[in-house]
MARLUM-263407 format. One record per atom (N, C-alpha, C): atom name; residue number from 1; x, y, z; residue in one letter; chain. Coordinates in steps of 0.02 Angstrom, whole numbers, plus 50000, padded with zeros to 5 digits. Layout:
<nodes>
> atom n c1 c2 c3 res chain
> CA NUM X Y Z a A
...
</nodes>
This chain:
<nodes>
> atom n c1 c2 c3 res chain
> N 1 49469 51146 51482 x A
> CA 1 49415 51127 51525 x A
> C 1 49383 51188 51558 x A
> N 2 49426 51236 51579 x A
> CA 2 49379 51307 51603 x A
> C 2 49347 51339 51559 x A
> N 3 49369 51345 51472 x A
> CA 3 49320 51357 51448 x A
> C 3 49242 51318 51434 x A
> N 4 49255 51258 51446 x A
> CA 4 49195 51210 51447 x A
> C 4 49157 51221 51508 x A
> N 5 49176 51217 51555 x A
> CA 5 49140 51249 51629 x A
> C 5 49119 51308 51632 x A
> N 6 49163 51358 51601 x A
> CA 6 49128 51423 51591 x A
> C 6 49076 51430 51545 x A
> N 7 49063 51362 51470 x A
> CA 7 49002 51379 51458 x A
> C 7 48945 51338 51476 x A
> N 8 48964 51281 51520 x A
> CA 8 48899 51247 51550 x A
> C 8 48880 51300 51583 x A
> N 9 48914 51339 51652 x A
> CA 9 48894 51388 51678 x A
> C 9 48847 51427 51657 x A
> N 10 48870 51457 51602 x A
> CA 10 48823 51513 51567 x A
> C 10 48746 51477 51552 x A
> N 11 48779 51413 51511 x A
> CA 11 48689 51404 51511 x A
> C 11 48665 51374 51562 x A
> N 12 48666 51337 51617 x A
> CA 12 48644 51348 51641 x A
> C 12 48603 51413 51695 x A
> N 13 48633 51469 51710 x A
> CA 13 48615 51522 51709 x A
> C 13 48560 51551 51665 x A
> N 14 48569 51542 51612 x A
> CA 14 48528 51581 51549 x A
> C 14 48455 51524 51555 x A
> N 15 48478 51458 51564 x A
> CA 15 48406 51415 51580 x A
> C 15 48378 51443 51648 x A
> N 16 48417 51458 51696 x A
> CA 16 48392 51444 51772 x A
> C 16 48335 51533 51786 x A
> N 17 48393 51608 51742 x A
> CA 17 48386 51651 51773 x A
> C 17 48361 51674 51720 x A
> N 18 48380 51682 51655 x A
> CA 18 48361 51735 51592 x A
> C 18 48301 51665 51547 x A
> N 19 48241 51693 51532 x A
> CA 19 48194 51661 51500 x A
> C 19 48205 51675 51419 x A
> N 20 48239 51617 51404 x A
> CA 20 48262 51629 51337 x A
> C 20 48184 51634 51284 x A
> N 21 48196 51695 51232 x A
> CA 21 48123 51686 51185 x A
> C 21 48132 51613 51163 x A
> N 22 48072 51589 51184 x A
> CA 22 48025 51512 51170 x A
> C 22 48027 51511 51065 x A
> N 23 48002 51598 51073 x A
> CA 23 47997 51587 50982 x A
> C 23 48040 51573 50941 x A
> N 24 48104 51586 50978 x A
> CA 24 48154 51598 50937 x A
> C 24 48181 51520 50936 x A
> N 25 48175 51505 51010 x A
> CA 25 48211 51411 51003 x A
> C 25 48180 51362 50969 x A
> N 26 48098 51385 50987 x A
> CA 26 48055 51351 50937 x A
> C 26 48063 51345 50859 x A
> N 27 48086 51390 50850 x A
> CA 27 48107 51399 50773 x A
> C 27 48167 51377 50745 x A
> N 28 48202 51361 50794 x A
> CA 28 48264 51324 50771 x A
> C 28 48251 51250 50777 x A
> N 29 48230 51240 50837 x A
> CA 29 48203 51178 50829 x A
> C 29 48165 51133 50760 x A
> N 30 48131 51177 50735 x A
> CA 30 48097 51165 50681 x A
> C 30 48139 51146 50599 x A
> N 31 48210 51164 50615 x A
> CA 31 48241 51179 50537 x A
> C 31 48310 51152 50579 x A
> N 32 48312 51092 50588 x A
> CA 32 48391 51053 50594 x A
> C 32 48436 51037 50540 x A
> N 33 48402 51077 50470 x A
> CA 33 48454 51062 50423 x A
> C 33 48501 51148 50435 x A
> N 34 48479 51204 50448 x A
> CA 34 48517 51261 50441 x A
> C 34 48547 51263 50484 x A
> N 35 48541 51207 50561 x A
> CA 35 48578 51211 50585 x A
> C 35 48619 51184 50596 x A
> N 36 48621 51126 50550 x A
> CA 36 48678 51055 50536 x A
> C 36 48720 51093 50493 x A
> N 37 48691 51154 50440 x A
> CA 37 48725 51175 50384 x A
> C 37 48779 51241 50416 x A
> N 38 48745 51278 50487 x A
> CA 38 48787 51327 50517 x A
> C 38 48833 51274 50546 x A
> N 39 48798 51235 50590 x A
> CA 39 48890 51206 50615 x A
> C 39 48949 51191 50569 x A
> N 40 48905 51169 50504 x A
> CA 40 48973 51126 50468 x A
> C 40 49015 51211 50419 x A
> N 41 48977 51266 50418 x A
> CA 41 49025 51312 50376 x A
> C 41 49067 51327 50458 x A
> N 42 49043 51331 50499 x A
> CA 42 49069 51345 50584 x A
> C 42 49139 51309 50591 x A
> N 43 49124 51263 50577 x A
> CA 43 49203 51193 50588 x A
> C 43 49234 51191 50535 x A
> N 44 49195 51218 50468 x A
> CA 44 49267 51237 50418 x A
> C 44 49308 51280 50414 x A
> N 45 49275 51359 50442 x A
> CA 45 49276 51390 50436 x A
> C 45 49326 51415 50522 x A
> N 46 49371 51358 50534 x A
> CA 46 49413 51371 50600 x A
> C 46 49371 51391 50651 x A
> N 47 49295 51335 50670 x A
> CA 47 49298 51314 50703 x A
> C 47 49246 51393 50743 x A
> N 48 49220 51434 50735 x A
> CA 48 49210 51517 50750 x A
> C 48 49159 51487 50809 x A
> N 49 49105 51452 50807 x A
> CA 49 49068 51417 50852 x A
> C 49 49048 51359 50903 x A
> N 50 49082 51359 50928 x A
> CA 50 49094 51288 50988 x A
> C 50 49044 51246 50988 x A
> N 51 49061 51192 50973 x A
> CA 51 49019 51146 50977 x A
> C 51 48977 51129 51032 x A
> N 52 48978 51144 51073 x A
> CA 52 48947 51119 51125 x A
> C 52 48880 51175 51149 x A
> N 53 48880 51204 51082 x A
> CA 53 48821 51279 51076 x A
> C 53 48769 51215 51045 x A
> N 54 48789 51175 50982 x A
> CA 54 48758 51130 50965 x A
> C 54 48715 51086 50974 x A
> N 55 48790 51067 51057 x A
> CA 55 48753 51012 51081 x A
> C 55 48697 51015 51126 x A
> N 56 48691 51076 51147 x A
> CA 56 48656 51109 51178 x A
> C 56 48569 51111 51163 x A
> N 57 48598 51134 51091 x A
> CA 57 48518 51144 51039 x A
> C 57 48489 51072 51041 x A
> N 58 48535 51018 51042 x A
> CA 58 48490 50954 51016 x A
> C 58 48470 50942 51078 x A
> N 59 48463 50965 51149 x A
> CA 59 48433 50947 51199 x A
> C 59 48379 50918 51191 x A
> N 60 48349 50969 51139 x A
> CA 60 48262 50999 51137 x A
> C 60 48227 50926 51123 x A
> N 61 48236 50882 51111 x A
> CA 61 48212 50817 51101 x A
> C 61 48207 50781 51162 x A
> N 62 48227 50804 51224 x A
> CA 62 48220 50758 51285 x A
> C 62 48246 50689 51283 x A
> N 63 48235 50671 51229 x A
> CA 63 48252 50573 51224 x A
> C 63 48331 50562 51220 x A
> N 64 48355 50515 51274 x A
> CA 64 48423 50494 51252 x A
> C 64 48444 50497 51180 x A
> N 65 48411 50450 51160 x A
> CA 65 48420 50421 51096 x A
> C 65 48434 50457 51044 x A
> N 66 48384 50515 51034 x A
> CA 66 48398 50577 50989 x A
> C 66 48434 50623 51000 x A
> N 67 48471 50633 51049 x A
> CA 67 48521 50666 51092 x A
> C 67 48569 50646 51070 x A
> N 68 48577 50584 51087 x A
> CA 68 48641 50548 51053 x A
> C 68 48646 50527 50998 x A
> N 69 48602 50539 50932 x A
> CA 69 48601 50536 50864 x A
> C 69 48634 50589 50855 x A
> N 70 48600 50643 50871 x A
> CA 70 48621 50716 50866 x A
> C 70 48708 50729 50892 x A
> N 71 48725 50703 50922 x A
> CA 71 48795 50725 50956 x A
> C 71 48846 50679 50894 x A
> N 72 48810 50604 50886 x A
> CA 72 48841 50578 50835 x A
> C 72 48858 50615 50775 x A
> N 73 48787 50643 50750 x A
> CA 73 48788 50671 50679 x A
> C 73 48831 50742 50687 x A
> N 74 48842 50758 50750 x A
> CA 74 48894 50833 50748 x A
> C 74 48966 50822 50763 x A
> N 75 48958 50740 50771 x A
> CA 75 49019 50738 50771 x A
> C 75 49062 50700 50683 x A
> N 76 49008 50670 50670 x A
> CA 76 49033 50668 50586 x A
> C 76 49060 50708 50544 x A
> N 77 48994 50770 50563 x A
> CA 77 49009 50821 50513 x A
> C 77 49069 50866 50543 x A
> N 78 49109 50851 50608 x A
> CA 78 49162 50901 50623 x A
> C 78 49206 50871 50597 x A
> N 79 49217 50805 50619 x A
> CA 79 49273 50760 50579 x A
> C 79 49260 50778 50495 x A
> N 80 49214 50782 50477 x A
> CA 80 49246 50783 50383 x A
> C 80 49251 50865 50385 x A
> N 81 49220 50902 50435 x A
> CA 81 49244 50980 50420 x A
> C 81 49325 50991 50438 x A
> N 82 49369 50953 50493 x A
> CA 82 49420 50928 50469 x A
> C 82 49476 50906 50421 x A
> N 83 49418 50849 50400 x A
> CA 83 49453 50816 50308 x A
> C 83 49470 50863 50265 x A
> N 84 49399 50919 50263 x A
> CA 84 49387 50964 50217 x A
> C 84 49447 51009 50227 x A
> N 85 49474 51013 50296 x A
> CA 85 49528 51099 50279 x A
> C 85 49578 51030 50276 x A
> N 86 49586 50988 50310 x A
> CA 86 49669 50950 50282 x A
> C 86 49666 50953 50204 x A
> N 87 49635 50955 50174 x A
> CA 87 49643 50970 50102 x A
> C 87 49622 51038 50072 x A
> N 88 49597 51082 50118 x A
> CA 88 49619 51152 50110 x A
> C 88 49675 51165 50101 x A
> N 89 49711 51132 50152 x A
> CA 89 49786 51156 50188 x A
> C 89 49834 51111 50132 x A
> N 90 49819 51081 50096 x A
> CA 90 49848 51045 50033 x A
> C 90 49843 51063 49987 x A
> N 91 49813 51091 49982 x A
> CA 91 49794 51154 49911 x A
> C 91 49820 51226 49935 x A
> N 92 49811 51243 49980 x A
> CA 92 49854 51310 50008 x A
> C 92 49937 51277 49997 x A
> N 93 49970 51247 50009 x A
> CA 93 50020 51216 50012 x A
> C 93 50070 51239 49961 x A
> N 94 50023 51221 49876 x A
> CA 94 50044 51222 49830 x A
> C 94 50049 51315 49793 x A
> N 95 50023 51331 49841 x A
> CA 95 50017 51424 49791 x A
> C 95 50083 51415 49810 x A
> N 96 50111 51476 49755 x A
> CA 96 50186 51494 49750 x A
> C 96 50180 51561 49820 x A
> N 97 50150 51577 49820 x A
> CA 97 50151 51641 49891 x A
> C 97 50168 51605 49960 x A
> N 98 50152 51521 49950 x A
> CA 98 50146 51510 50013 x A
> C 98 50224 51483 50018 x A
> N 99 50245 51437 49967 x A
> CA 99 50314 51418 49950 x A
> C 99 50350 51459 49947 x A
> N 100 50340 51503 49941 x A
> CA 100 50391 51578 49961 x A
> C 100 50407 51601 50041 x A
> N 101 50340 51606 50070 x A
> CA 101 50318 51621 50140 x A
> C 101 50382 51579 50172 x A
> N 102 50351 51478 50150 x A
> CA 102 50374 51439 50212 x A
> C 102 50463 51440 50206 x A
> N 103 50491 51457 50107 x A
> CA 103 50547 51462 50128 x A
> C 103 50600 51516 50176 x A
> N 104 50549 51562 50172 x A
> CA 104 50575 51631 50234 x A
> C 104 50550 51626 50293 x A
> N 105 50524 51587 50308 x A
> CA 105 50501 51600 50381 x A
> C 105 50480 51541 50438 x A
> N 106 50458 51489 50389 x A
> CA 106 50408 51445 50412 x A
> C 106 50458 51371 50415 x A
> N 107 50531 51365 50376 x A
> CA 107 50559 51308 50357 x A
> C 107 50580 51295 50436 x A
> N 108 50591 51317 50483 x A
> CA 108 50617 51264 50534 x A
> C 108 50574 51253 50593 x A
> N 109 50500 51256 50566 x A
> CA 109 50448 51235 50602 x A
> C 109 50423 51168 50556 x A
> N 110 50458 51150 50501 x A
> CA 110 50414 51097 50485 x A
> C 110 50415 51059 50501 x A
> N 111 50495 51024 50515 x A
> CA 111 50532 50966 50560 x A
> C 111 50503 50941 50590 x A
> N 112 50492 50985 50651 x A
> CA 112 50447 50981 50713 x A
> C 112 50367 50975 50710 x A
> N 113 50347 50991 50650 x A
> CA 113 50269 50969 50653 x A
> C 113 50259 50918 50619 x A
> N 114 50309 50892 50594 x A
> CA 114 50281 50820 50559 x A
> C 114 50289 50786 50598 x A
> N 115 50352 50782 50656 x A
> CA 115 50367 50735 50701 x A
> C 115 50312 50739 50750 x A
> N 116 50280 50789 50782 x A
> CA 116 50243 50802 50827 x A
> C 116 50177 50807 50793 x A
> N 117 50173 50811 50748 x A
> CA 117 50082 50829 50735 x A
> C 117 50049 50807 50754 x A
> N 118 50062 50731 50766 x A
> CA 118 49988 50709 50801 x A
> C 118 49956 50706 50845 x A
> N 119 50004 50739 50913 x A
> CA 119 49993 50781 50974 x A
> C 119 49959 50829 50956 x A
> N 120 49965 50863 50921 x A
> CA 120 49938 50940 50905 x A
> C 120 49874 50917 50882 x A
> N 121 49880 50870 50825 x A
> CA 121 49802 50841 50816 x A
> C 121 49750 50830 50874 x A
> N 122 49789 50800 50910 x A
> CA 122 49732 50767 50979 x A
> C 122 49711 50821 51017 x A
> N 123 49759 50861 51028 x A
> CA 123 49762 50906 51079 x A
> C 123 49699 50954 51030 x A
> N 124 49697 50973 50960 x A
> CA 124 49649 51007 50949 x A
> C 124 49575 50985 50960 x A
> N 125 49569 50904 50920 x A
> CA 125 49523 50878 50911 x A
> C 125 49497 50877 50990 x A
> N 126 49522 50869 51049 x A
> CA 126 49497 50873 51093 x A
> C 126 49490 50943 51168 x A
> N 127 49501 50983 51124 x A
> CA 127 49512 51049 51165 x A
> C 127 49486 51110 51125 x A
> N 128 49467 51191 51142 x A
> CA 128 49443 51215 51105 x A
> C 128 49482 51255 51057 x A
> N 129 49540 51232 51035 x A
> CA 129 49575 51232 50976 x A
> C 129 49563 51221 50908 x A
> N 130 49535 51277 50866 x A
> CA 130 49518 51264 50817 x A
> C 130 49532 51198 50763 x A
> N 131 49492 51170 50765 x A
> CA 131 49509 51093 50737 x A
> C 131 49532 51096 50677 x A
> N 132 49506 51118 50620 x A
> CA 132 49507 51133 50554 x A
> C 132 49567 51200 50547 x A
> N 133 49586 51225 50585 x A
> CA 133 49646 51276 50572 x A
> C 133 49712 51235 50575 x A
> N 134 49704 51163 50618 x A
> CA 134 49764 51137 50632 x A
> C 134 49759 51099 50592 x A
> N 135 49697 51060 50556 x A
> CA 135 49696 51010 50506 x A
> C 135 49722 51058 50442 x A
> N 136 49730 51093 50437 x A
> CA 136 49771 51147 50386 x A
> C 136 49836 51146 50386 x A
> N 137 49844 51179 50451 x A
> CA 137 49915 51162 50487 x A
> C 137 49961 51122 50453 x A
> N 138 49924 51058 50481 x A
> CA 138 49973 51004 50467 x A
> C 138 49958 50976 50400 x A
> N 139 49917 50989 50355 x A
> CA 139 49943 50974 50312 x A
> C 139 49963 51016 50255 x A
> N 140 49980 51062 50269 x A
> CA 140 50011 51127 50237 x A
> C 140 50106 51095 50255 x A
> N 141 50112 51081 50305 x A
> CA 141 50196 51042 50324 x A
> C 141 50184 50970 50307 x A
> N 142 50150 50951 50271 x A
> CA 142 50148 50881 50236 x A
> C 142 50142 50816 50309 x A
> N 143 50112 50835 50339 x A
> CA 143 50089 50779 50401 x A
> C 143 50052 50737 50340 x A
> N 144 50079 50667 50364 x A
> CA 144 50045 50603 50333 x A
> C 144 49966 50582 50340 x A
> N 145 49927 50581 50293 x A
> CA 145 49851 50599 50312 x A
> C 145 49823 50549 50314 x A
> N 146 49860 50475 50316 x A
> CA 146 49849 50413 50372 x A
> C 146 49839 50447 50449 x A
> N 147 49896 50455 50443 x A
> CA 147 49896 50483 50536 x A
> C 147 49844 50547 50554 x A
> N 148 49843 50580 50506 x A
> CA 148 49806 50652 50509 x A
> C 148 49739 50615 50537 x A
> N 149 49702 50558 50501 x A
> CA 149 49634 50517 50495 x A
> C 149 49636 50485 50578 x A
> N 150 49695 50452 50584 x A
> CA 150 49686 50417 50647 x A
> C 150 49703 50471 50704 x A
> N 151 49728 50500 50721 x A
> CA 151 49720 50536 50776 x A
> C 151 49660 50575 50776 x A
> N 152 49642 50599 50726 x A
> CA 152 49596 50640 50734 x A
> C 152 49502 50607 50746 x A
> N 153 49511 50541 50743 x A
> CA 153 49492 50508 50779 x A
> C 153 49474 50515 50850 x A
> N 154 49502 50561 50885 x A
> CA 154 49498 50580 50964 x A
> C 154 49440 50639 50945 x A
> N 155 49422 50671 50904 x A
> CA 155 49382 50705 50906 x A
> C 155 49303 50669 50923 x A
> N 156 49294 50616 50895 x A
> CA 156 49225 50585 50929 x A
> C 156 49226 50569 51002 x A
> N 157 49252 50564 51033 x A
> CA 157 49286 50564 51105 x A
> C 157 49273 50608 51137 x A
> N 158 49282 50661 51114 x A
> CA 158 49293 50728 51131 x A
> C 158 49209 50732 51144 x A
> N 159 49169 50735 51086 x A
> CA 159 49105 50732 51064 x A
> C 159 49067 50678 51127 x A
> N 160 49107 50638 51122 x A
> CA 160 49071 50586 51181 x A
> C 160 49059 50625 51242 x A
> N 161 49106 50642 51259 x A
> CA 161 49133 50669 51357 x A
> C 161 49088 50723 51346 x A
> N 162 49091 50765 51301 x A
> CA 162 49062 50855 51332 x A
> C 162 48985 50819 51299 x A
> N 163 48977 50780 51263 x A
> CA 163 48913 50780 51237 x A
> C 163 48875 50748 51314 x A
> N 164 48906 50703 51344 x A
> CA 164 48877 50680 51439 x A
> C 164 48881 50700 51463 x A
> N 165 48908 50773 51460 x A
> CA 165 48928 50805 51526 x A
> C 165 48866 50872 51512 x A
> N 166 48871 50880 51461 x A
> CA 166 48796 50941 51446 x A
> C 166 48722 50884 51446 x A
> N 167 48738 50821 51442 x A
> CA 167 48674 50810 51461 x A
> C 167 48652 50812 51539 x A
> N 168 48711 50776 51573 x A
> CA 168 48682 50797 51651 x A
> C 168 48704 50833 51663 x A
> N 169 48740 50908 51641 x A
> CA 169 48704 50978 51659 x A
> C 169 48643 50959 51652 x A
> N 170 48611 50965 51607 x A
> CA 170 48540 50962 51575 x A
> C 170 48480 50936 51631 x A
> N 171 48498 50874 51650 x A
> CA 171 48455 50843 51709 x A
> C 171 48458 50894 51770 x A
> N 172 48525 50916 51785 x A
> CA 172 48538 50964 51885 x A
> C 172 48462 50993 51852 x A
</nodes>
């Protein structure tokens, strides 16, 4: 949560005190597919850009409605950027480098993450814990990807709360 406060903070600041170039937002505004296409290599790619930079951008429409399309549609595409590394992390699984790795090093952490993963799930999906590094995670230690699907489920949630809470920043 302090990192979430620390970046409403900032933008608000950057709206209130620094006059962001008009050209530059304008121009993003204009092309919501490169920036549907940066978030989603962003959330596969462990996640390098916080979502809530996103949610930020879809302000620019003023209207509830498209606000909250927009928070929807970033939250789809985080959940399958998710899907996408749990089956990264299932294909990493299988190299012989890695079956080597987990038998020297990694075997008495697995126990414990199958039993626990789906804490770790929630706790990512809803915190700024790379989402897609843990959707690797766990299924690199064979977490059941029934459960992997339903917990991670808390990530639209997640999407809900900070996506209301940057809108009324937005209104102060």
């Amino acid at each position: 949560m302090l990192w979430f406060a620390m970046l409403i903070i900032f933008y608000l600041i950057i709206k209130q005190y620094v006059a962001p170039s008009e050209q530059l937002v304008e121009s993003l505004y204009d092309k919501p597919t490169l920036v549907y296409g940066v978030f989603l290599i962003s959330e596969v790619v462990f996640g390098i850009i916080p979502p809530e930079v996103f949610m930020i951008w879809s302000l620019h429409g003023g209207a509830t409605e498209f606000y909250a399309l927009n928070v929807l549609l970033l939250s789809l595409i985080s959940y399958g950027a998710g899907v996408s590394g749990y089956f990264i992390g299932v294909s990493f699984s299988s190299l012989e480098f890695f079956k080597t790795y987990e038998a020297k090093y990694l075997h008495q952490y697995k126990r414990n993450l199958r039993r626990y993963g789906g804490y770790l799930v929630v706790a990512a999906a809803m915190t700024p814990l790379p989402f897609s590094a843990v959707a690797m995670a766990v299924a690199v230690f064979q977490y059941p990807f029934k459960y992997y699907l339903f917990y991670s489920f808390t990530r639209f949630l997640r999407f809900s709360i900070y996506g209301y809470i940057i809108w009324q920043a937005n209104v102060l």
